[in-house]
C-alpha positions in Angstrom: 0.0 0.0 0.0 1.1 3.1 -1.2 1.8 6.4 1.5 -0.6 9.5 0.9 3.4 11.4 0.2 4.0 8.6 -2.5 0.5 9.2 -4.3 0.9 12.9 -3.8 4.0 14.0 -4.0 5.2 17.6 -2.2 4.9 20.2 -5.2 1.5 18.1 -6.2 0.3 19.0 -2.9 1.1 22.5 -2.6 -0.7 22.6 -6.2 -3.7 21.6 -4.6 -3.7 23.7 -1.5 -3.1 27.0 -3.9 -6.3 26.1 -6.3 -8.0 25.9 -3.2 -7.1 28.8 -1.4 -7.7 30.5 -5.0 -11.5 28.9 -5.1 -11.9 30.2 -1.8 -9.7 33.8 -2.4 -12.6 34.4 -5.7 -16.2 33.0 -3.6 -15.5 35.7 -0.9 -14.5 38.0 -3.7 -17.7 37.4 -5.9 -19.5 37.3 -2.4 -17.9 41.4 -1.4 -19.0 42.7 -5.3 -22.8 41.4 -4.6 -22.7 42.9 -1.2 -22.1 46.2 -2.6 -23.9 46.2 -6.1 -26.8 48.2 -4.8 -24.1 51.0 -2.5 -26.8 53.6 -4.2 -29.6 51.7 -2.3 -29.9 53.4 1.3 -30.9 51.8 4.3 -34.9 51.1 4.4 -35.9 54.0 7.3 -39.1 54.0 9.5 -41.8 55.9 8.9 -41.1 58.0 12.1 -37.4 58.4 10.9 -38.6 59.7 7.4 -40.9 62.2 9.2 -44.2 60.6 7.4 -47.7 62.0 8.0 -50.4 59.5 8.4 -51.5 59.9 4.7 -47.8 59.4 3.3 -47.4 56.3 5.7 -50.5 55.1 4.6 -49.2 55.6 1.1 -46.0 53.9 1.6 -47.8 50.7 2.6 -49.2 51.0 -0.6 -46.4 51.4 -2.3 -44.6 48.6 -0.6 -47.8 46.5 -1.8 -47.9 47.0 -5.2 -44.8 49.4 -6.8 -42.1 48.0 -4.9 -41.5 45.3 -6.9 -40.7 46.5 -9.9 -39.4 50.0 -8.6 -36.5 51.3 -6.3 -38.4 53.9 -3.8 -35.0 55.3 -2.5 -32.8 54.4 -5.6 -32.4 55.9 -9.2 -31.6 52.2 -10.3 -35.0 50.2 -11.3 -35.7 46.7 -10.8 -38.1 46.0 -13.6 -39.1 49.9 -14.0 -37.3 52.8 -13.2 -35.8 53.7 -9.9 -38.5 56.4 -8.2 -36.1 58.2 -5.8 -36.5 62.1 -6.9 -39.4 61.7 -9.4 -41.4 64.4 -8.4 -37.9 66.4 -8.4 -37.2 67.2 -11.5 -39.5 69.4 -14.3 -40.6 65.8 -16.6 -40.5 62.0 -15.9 -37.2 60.4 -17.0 -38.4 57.8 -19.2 -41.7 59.0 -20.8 -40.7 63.6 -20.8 -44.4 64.0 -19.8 -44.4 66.6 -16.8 -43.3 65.5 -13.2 -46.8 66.2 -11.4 -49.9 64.5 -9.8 -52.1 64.4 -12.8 -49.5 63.2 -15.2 -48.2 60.2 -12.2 -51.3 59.6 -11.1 -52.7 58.7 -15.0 -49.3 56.4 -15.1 -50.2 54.8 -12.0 -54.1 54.2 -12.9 -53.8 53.3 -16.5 -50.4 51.8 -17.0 -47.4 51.7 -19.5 -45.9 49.6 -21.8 -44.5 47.1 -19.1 -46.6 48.5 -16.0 -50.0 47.6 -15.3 -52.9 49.6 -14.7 -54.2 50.2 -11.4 -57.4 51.9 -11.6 -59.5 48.5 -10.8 -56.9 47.7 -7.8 -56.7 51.2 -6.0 -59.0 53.8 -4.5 -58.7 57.7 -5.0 -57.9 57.6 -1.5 -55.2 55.3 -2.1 -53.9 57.1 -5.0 -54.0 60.2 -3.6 -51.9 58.3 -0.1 -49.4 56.8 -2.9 -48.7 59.9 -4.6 -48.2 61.9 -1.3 -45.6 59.4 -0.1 -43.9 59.7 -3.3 -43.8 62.7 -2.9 -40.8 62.2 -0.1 -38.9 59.7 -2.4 
């Protein structure tokens, strides 16, 4: 019966050992890039700590509910749609150059895009007029 240092010999060890402290040296390197893909992303706040008002926290939950998956609320980076953070910030809508305001959101939000669907059989008035307040602090 052969030794384990006659079946592998010194340098084929040390071979060995180096592919797999290189295996090792690239997981926790893949594993450091995903941790900070999103670095843009901030921390998800409460509603005290964002200084919300009943309607905008009631909007929020909304939000969370039905926009959230498909849109960023504190990020300019989109999932499946655009990032929202800012939208009501700037003079038009990124994407779409139709004006930044309630009526103009609000019809995006009820009736849909391309991609997005309509919510005008899903949410209230009330709830659209809660989402587009808490959008408002995005």
């Amino acid at each position: 019966m052969q030794s384990k240092a006659q079946v592998f010999p010194s340098s084929r060890r040390k071979r060995c050992l180096w592919r797999s402290a290189l295996a090792w040296g690239t997981l926790f390197s893949l594993w450091g890039s995903v941790a900070l893909c999103g670095c843009d992303v901030e921390r998800r706040k409460s509603d005290a700590e964002l200084g919300l008002t009943p309607q905008q926290s009631a909007g929020r939950k909304i939000y969370d509910n039905y926009c959230d998956r498909c849109h960023e609320p504190y990020s300019t980076r989109g999932k499946k749609g655009p990032g929202l953070k800012g939208v009501f910030q700037n003079k038009y809508l990124a994407i779409s150059g139709l004006p930044a305001n309630d009526e103009r959101v609000g019809d995006i939000i009820r009736l849909g895009r391309k991609e997005m669907p309509g919510y005008s059989q899903t949410l209230s008035q009330q709830d659209l007029d809660n989402l587009l307040a808490y959008m408002h602090t995005l």
